[in-house]
N, C-alpha and C positions, 0 to 999 in steps of 0.2 A: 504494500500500500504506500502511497505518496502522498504527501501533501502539499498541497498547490492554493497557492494567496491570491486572490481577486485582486486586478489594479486596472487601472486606468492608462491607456497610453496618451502622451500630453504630449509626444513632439518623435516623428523616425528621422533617424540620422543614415549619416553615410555608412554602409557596409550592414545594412540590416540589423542596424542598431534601437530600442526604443528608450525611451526615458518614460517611465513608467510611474503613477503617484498609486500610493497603496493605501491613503488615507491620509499621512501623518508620516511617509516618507518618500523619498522619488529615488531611483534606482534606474543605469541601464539595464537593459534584457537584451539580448538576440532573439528577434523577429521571425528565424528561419523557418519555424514549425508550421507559422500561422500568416495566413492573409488577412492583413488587420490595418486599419484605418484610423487616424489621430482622431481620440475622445472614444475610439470602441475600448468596451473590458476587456481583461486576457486571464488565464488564470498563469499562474508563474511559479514554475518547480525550478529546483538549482539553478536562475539564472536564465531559464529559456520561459519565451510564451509558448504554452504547449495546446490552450484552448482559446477560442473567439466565447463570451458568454455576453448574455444582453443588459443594457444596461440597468435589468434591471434584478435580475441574476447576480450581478457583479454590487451592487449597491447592497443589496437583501443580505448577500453572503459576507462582505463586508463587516456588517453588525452583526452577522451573529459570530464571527472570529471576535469584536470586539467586546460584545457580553461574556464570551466564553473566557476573555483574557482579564475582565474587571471580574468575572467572579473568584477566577481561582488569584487574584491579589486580595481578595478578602476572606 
């Protein structure tokens, strides 16, 4: 099993590069996997977009990583 973080692509670069926002950070990614368009979701395993998910997919899944992550800090 893998786990893969919903993010945002906010800008591709030269060499199938994305600059990705994941909420609350921005990271590149390699692009190779996925045919994806600035402002679509990606989900993103080591460093690659491996999936296209809809915006609204990618927003939903979002918060629930983020409850998941404020429950287990309390």
């Amino acid at each position: 099993m893998c786990v893969a973080i919903p993010a945002e692509v906010l800008e591709i670069r030269d060499g199938n590069i994305g600059l990705v926002d994941y909420g609350e950070l921005k990271q590149e990614v390699r692009l190779d996997l996925v045919d994806v368009k600035v402002g679509e979701f990606v989900l993103v395993h080591v460093g690659f977009a491996i999936q296209r998910l809809s915006r609204e997919e990618g927003l939903e899944t979002r918060a629930l990583f983020k409850d998941v992550f404020s429950a287990m800090e309390n």
